[in-house]
Each structure stands twice: as C-alpha cells, then as structure tokens.
N, C-alpha and C positions, 0 to 999 in steps of 0.2 A: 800844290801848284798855285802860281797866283790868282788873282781875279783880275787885276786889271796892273798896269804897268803904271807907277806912279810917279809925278813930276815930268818936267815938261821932258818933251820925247822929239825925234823925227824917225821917221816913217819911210821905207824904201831904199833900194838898194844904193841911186845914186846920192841923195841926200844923205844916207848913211855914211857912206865914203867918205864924201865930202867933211860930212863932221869930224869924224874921225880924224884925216888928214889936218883939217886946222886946230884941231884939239878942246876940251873942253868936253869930252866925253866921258861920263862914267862906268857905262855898264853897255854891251854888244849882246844884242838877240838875237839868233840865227833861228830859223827854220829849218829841222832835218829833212824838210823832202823840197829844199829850194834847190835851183839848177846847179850844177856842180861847181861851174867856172863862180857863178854868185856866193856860192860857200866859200869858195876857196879863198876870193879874192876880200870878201871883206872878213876869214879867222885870220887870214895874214897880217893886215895891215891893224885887227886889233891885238895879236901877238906881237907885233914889233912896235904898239904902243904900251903895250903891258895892262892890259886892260881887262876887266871880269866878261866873260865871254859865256852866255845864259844858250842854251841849246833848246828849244821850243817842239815838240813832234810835229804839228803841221802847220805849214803857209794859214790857214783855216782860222789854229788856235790862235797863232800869232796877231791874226787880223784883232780877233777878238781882244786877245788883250791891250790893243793899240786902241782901245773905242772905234773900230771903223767894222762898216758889212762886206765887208770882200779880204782877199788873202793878201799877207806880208809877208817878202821872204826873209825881211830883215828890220831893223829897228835899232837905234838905241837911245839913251837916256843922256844928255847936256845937261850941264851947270845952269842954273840962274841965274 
C-alpha cells in the first residue's frame, strides 16, 4: 500500500469533481466506506473520463495519505 499520495493532489469530494470535470487529472482515490451517492457520483465521472480509479479501505487511510488528520472520502492527483 502506499505511504503517502505523491505530487500535487486535491482533496474532497467537491474539489474532486470539479477537477475531474475540467480535466487535467490523473489518478481517482475513492474511499470504500464513503457515502454511496459520493462513490457513485465521483467512479462515474472518472469512468467516463477514462481515468485510473485507486479504491482506498477507509475515509481514515485516505486522509492519511493525503498528509491531513481527519477522513477523505475522495482525492485525486492533477498535472503540474
């Protein structure tokens, strides 16, 4: 598993979206125990960008790998 999520990132569900949707995204971190409609709605929009989609066990670990002290249900990693 990793240790830490490397290169610049954003963090959360709506900032996730958001990337996502204007592009420049590499890699989708999902949390398996985030709210459903949060699952859903952001392996969609990174399946219909074609995008590596990383599945995380908890909100918990996720946080941790993002450098922060509290839970993420999502994450992903942008271009430079």
């Amino acid at each position: 598993m990793l240790d830490r999520i490397a290169g610049k990132k954003v963090v959360g569900f709506k900032q996730s979206l958001k990337a996502i949707k204007t592009g420049g995204v590499n890699t989708v971190y999902i949390a398996k125990d985030a709210d459903l409609k949060i699952y859903d709605q952001i392996k969609s929009a990174a399946e219909e960008n074609s995008l590596e989609i990383i599945l995380i066990d908890t909100m918990k670990d996720l946080g941790k790998l993002c450098g922060i002290d509290v839970g993420a249900a999502t994450a992903v990693t942008i271009d430079e």
